[in-house]
C-alpha positions as CSV (number, residue, x, y, z in Angstrom):
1,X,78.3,-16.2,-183.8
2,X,74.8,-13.6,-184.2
3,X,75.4,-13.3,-180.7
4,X,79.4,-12.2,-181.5
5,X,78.2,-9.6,-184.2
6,X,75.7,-8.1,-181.8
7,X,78.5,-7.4,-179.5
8,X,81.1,-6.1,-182.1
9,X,78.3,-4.2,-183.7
10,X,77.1,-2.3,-180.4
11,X,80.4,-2.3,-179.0
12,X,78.9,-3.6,-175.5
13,X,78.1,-6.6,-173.6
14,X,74.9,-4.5,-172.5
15,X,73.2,-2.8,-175.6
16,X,74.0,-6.3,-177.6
17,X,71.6,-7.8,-174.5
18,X,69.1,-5.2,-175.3
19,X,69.5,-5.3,-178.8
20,X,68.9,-9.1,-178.6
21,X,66.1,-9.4,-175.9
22,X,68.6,-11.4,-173.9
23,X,70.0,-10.8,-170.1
24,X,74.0,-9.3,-170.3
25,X,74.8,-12.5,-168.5
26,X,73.6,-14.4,-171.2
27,X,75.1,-12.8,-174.1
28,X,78.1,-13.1,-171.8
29,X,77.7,-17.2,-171.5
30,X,77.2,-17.3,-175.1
31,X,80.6,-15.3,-175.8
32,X,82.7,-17.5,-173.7
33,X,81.4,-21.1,-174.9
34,X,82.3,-19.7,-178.5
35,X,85.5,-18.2,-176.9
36,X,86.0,-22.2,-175.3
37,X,84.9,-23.6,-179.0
38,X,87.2,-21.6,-181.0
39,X,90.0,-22.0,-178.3
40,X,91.3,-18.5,-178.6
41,X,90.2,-15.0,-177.1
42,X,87.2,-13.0,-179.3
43,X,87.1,-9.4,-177.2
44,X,88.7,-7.6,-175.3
45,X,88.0,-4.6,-172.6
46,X,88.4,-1.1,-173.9
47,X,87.0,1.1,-171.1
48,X,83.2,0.2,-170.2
49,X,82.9,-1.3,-174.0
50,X,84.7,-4.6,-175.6
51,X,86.2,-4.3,-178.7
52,X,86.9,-7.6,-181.1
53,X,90.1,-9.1,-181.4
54,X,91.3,-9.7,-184.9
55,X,90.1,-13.5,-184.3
56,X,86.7,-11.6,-183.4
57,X,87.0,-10.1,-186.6
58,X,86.9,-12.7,-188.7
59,X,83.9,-14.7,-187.0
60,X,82.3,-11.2,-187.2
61,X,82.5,-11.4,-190.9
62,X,81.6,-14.6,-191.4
63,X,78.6,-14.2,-189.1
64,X,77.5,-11.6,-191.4
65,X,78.1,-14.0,-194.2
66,X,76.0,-16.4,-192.5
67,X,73.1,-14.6,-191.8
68,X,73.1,-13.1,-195.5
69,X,72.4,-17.0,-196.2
70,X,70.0,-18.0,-193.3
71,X,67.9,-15.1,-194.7
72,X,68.4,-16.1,-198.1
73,X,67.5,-19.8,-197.3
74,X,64.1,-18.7,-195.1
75,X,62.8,-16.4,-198.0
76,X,63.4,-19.5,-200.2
77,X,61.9,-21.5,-198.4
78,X,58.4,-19.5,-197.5
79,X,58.3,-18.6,-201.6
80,X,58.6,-22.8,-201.9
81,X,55.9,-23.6,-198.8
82,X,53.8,-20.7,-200.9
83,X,54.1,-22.6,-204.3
84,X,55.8,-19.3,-205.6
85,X,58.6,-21.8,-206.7
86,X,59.7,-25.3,-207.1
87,X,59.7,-27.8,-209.9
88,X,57.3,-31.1,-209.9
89,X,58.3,-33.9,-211.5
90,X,55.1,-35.3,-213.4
91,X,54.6,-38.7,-215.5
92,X,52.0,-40.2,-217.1
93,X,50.5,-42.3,-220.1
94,X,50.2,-41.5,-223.6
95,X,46.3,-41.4,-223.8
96,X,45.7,-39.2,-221.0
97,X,48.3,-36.6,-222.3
98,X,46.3,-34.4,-225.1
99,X,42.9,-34.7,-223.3
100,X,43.3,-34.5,-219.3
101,X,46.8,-33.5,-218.8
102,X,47.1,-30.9,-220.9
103,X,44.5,-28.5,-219.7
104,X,45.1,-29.4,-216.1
105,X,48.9,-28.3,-216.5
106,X,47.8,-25.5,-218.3
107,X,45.8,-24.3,-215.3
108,X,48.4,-25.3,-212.7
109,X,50.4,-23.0,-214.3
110,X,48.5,-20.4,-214.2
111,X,47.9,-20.7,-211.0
112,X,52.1,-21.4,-209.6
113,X,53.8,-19.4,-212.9
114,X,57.3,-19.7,-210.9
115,X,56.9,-23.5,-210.2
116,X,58.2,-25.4,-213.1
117,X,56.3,-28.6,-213.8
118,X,58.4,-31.3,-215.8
119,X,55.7,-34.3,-217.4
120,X,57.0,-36.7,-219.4
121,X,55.6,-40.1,-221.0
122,X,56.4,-42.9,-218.6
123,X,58.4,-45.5,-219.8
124,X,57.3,-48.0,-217.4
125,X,54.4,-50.0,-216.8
126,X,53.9,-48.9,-213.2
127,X,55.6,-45.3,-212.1
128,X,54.5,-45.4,-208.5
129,X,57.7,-47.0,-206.7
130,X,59.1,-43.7,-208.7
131,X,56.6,-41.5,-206.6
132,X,57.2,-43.8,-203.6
133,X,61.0,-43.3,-203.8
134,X,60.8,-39.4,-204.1
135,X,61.4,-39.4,-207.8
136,X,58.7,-38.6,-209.0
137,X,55.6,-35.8,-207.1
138,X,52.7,-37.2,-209.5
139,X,51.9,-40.1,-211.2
140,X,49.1,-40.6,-213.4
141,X,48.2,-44.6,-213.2
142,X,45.5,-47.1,-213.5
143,X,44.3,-49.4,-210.5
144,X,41.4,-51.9,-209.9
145,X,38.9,-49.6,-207.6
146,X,39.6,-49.9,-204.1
147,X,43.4,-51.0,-205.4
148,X,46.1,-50.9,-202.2
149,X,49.0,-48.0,-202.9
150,X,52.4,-48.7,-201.6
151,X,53.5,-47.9,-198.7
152,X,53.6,-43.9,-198.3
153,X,51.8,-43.5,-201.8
154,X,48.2,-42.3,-201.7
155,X,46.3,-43.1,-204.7
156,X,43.5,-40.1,-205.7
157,X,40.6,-41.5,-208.3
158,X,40.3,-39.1,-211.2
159,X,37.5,-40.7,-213.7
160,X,36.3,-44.0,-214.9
161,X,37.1,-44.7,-218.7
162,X,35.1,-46.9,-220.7
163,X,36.2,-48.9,-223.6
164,X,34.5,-48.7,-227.0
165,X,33.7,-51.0,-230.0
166,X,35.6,-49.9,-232.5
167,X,34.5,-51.8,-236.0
168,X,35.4,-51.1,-239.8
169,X,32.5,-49.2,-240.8
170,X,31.0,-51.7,-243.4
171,X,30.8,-54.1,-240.4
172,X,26.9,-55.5,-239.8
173,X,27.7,-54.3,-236.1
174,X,28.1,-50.7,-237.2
175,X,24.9,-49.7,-237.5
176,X,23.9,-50.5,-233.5
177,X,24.3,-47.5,-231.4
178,X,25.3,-50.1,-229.0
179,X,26.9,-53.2,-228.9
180,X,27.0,-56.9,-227.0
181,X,30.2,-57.5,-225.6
182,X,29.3,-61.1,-226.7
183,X,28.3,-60.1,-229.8
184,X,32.1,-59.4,-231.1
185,X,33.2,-63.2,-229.0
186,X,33.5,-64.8,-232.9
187,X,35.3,-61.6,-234.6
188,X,39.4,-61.6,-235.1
189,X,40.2,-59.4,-232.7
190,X,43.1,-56.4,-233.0
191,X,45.1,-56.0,-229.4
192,X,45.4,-52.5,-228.4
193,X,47.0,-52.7,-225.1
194,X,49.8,-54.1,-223.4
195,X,49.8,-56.5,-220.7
196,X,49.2,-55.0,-217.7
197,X,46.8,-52.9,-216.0
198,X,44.7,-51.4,-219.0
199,X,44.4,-54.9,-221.0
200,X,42.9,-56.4,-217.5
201,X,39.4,-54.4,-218.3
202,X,39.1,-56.1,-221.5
203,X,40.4,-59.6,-220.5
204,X,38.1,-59.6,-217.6
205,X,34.5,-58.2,-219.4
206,X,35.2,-60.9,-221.9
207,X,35.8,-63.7,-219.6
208,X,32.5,-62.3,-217.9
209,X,30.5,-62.6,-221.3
210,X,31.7,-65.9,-222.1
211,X,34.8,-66.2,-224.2
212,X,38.4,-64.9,-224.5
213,X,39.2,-62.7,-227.8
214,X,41.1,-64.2,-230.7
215,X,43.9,-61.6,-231.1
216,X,45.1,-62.0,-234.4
217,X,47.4,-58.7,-234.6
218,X,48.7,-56.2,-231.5
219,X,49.6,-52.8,-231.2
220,X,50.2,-50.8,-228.2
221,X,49.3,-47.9,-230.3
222,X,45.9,-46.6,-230.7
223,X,46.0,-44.9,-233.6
224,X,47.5,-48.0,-235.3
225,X,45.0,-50.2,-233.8
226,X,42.8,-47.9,-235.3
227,X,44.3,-48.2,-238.7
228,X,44.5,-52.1,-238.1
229,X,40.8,-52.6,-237.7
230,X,39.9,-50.0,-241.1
231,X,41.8,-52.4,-242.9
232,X,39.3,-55.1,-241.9
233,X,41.9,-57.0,-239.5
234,X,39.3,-57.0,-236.7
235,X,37.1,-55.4,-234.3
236,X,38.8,-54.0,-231.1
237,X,38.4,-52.1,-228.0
238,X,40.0,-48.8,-227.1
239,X,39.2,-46.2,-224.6
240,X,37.1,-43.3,-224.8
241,X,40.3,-41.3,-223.9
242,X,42.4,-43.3,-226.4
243,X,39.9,-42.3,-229.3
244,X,40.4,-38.1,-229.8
245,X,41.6,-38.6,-232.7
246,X,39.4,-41.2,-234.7
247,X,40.7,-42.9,-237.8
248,X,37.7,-42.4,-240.8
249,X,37.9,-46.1,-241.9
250,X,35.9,-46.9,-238.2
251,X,32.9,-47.0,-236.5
252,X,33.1,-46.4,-232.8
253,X,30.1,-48.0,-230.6
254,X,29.3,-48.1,-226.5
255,X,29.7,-51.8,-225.2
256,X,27.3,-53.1,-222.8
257,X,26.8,-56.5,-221.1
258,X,29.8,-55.8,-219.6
259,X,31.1,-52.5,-220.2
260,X,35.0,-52.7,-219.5
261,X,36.0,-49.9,-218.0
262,X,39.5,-48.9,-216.5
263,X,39.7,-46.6,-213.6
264,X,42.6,-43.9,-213.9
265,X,44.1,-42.5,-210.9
266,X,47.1,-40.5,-209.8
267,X,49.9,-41.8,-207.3
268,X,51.3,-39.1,-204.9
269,X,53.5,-39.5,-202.0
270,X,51.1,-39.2,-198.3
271,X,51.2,-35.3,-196.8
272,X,52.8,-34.1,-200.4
273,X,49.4,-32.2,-200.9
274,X,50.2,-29.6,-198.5
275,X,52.6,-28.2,-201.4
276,X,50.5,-25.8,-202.8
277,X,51.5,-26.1,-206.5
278,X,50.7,-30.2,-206.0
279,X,47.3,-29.6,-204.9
280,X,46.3,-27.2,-207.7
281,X,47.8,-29.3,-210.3
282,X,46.1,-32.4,-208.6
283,X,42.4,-30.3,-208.3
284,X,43.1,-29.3,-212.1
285,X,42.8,-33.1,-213.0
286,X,40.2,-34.3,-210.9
287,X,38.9,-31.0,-212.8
């Protein structure tokens, strides 16, 4: 159909060809299998020129139409390959929102102002299968190191974060600047994760030091586990990310002897880092 418009536009067989970069014969193949395909005559002779019929018309304009939108379509898509646009879908967990996620979206936006990024709090316990089925472009999650990715997911390690004691702040512990793991093994302990990756850590550093906490109240909420334990419910462990905003009725101390420690990373689908806008945002959190 380009081929068409060069003729009609020229007004010959020849200056289309030259026009194009293409032999006469050529442009004359091309005209005839269209001719063939749309089963009705597209020029005819006038003099040493062609002319369109009014069938040739109409392809004409809609060749014109066309390339309006193949033009349209490649400027699109070199703004997208450029990160100049696009949207990211982005999800994550509720600790790592105010202190790592925030300032690296912040900088990726700097960076890609016309490429809309969308986080929102995961309501799942694992988002990747979201990032593995296209849903999703980043996930932030937490693996054991060296933990397998699904198929087509690569998984990039952003930081180690350490759980801390966190004691009422008349507690005998309190005044250590560091504490036993095994030292809390006879306290009533306040849950502050769910099951799943994050309460592994814990589960794990006190099965290595001996003993397996007495939970004697939960919440999947720091900042309530927080409040738990200033009432004098228990002792607990929380991460360091979990603790940017500290409740004044605690005292929050390093563990050693283990030191549980979850390891955070983010789930992105294999080869999606050649999206420039993906990369900067993924840079900002490693960042």
């Amino acid at each position: 159909m380009q081929v068409l418009r060069a003729v009609v536009s020229s007004g010959s067989v020849t200056a289309a060809a030259a026009h194009l970069g293409f032999t006469p014969s050529a442009v004359s193949q091309q005209v005839a299998a269209l001719e063939k395909e749309a089963g009705i005559a597209l020029l005819e002779r006038v003099g040493r020129g062609v002319r369109p019929t009014a069938a040739g018309r109409l392809l004409t304009g809609h060749a014109a139409v066309i390339s309006q939108h193949v033009a349209e379509a490649e400027t699109a898509l070199a703004d997208l390959r450029a990160g100049r646009t696009g949207r990211l879908a982005v999800r994550y967990f509720a600790s790592i929102g105010p202190t790592m996620l925030a300032p690296a979206l912040a900088r990726a936006r700097r960076a890609h102002p016309g490429v809309a990024i969308d986080p929102k709090l995961s309501d799942l316990e694992d988002p990747e299968p979201l990032v593995e089925q296209g849903e999703v472009d980043l996930a932030v999650v937490v693996r054991h190191p060296g933990a397998e990715s699904r198929p087509g997911v690569s998984l990039v390690r952003l930081r180690e974060d350490a759980y801390q004691a966190v004691l009422p702040t008349g507690h005998p512990l309190a005044a250590r600047r560091v504490v036993d793991l095994a030292d809390l093994a006879v306290e009533p302990w306040v849950g502050s994760e769910p099951p799943g990756p994050c309460r592994e850590p814990i589960i794990a550093a006190c099965a290595a030091a001996g003993f397996t906490p007495d939970i004697v109240a939960t919440s999947e909420d720091y900042a309530t586990a927080q409040g738990f334990v200033a009432a004098g419910l228990g002792v607990s462990l929380i991460p360091r990310l979990g603790l940017c905003a500290r409740h004044p009725g605690v005292a929050v101390r390093r563990v050693r002897r283990p030191e549980p420690t979850r390891t955070i990373y983010a789930a992105v689908r294999e080869g999606s880092l050649t999206q420039p806008a993906l990369r900067a945002l993924l840079e900002a959190l490693v960042a």
